[in-house]
N, C-alpha and C positions, 0 to 999 in steps of 0.2 A: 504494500500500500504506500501511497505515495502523496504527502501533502499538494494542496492545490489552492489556487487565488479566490480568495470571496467572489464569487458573483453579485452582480448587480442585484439579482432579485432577493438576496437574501434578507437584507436590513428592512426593507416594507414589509418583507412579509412575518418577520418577527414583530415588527408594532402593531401589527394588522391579526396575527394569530396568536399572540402571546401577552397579548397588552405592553408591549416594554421595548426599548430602542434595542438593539445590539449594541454592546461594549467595548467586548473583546473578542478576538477568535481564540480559542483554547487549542485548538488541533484539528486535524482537516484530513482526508484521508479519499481516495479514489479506487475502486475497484469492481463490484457488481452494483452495489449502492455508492453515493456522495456522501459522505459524512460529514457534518461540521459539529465538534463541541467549541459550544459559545457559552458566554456568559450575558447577562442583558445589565440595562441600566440598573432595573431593580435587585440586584447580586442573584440572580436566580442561573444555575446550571443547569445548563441542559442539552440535549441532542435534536438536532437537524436532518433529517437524511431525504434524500433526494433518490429516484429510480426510475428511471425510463422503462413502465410497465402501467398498466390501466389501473383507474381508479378503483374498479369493484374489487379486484383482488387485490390491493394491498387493504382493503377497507376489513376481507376476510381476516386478513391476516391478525390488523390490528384488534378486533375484534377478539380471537382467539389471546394474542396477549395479551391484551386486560384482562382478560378472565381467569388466566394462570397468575399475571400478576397480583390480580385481588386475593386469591386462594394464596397464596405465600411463595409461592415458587418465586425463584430468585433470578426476575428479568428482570429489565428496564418497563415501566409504565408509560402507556400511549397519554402526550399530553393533549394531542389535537386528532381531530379527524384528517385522512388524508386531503391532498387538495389538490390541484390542476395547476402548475406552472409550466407552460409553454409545455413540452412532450414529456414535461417530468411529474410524477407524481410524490407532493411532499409530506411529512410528516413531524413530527417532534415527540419526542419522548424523553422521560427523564434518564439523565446521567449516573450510569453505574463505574463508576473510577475506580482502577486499581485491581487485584488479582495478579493471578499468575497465571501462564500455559503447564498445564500439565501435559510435559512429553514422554513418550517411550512405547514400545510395540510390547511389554512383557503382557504376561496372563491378567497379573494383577490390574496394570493399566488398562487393560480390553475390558474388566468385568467393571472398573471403577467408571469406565466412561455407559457400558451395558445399563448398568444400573439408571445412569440418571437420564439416560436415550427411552427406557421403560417407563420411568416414572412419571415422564413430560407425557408418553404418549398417552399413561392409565390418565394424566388429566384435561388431555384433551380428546379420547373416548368420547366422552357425553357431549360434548360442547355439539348446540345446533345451529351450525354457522352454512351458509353457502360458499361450498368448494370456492378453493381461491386459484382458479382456472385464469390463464393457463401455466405450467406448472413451470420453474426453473427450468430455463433452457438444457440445464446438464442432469437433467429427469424427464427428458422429454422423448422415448425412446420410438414413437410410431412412426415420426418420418424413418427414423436409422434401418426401420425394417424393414424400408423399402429402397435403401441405399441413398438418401438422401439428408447432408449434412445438416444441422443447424443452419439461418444465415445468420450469423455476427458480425457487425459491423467492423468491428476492428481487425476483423479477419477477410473483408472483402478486396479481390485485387490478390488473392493468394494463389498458389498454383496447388491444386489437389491434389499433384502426383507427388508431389513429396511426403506425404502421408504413408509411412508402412505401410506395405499390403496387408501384416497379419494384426494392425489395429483395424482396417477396413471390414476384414474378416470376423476378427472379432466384433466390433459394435452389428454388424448381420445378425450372427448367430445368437450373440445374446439378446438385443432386440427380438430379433421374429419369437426365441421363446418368454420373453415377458409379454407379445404381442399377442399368445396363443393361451394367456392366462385367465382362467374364468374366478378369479377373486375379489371380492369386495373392497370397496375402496376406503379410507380413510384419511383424518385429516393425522398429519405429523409433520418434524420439522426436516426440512430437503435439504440442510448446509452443516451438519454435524463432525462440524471441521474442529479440532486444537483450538486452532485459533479463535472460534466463536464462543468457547467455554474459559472459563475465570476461578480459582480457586483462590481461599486463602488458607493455611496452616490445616493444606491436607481437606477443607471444608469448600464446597460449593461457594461459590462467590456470585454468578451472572453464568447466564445463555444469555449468547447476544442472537441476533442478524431473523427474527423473525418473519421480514418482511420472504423468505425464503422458505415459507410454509410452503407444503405441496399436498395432493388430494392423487393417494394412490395406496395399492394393497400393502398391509401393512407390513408383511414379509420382504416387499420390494423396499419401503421406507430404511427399515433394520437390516437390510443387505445393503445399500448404498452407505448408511451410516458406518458400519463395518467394517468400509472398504474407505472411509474419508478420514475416520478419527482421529488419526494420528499425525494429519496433517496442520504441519504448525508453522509454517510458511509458505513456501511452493508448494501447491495442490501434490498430492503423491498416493501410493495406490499402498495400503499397510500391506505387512507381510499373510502371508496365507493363514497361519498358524493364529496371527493376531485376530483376523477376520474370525479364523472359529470358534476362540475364547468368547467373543462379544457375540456372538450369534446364541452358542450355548448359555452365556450368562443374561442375554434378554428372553430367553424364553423360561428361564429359571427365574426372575423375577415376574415376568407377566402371569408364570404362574401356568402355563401352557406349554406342551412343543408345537412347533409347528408339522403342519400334515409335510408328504411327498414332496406336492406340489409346493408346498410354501418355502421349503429348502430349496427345492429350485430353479424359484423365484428371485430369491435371498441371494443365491448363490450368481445371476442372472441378473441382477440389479445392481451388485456387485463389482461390475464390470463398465458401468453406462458413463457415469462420471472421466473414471479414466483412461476410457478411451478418447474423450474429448478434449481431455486435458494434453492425450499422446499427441493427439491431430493439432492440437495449439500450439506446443512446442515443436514439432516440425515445420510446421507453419511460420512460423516466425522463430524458428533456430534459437528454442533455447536448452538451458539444462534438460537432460532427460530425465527428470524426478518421477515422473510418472511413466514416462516411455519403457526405462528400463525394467521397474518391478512389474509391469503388465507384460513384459517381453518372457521374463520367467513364470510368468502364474497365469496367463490368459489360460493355456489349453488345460489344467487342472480344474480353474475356477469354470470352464464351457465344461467338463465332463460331467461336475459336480451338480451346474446345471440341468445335465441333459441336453445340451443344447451342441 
């Protein structure tokens, strides 16, 4: 992430949404959302975030975070409604400061993040919200199963044959079998990255980045998460082994296994993120953080599939 220059629209629209001038920028940050921590005239903290994606589904989303926020779960609270600035949809929410990343692929890591991947989901089970369609570009796997990429902007103007063959291969196979899945959907969070999660002294601290809820079965939810966790910088694809610590340890907390089919799904869903992460880094030549470990574990994680 990468700080970035106030825009114009920002300071109206904090007197305009928050009752209070903007003061100061706190911190500024670029990557799927706009971030701004600011502070206002009247000393008040708080978060800005900015996302070229429609109003109704960030409206989902927000919605869903209030309601884990008010129950105690330890997110940020929504301070406004989203709102329409020019192709961006904005919002505010309060400022959770401080924490730690918890890094590392061991068992223990995979069940400590399992756990609290479970707990978000048992509280947003009941919640009766409208799907927040459509879903994370990097959980969107029906065009893939027809061989056709995501368009991202930042990626337009790129040449598609620099793309491995056996990530092409891969996002196929594992697509057409999540494509072929007859499971129920649910709502969960689609960005179950290191980086979005905050501890202090071993203790929960913040889930951040909810504007990245998604509306899918819930086995595919808890196999993408599984396969992101341990990502706490560059996107990267966890080791195999960690994958099925966190797999085994959310279905031991939900209190369930999953059927057949829902391994995999799991297993199939697993896959979706970083392969698009492989196609990014090709694409514009960079580290293979992701390229490499799907290089050694795509055909394990396709067999484990079925796919």
């Amino acid at each position: 992430m990468v700080g970035i220059e106030e825009p114009e629209w920002l300071a109206p629209w904090c007197e305009e949404h928050l009752g209070a001038a903007l003061e100061e920028m706190l911190f500024s940050s670029s990557q799927i959302s706009v971030v701004f921590g600011i502070r206002l005239r009247d000393g008040t903290e708080t978060v800005v975030k900015a996302r070229s994606e429609p109003l109704d589904r960030i409206y989902s989303c927000l919605q869903a975070q209030k309601q884990l926020a008010s129950e105690g779960f330890p997110c940020p609270m929504p301070v406004t409604l989203p709102k329409a600035v020019g192709n961006l949809t904005v919002h505010a929410e309060t400022l959770l400061p401080g924490g730690d990343v918890l890094c590392g692929t061991s068992d223990e890591v995979a069940r400590t993040y399992a756990d609290v991947f479970a707990r978000l989901m048992t509280l947003l089970e009941p919640l009766k919200i409208r799907p927040p369609l459509p879903n994370p570009y990097w959980l969107r796997w029906e065009q893939l199963a027809a061989g056709i990429w995501p368009e991202l902007p930042w990626l337009s103007g790129c040449d598609s044959r620099d793309v491995p063959a056996f990530v092409v291969s891969t996002a196929t196979r594992s697509s057409r079998r999540l494509h072929s899945a007859s499971l129920p959907y649910v709502l969960g969070h689609g960005d179950f990255e290191a980086q979005n999660v905050r501890w202090k002294d071993s203790n929960l601290w913040a889930v951040h980045d909810w504007d990245s809820l998604a509306w899918l079965p819930e086995a595919a939810l808890a196999g993408a998460a599984s396969a992101v966790f341990t990502s706490a910088q560059a996107p990267t694809l966890a080791p195999l082994e960690s994958s099925e610590a966190f797999l085994s340890a959310y279905q031991d907390r939900r209190g369930r296994r999953f059927t057949r089919e829902e391994e995999e799904v799991a297993w199939a869903a697993s896959l979706i993120p970083a392969v698009l992460d492989a196609r990014e880094e090709a694409l514009l030549k960079r580290p293979p953080a992701s390229t490499t470990p799907l290089s050694h574990q795509a055909e394990e994680r396709l067999r484990r599939a079925n796919a």
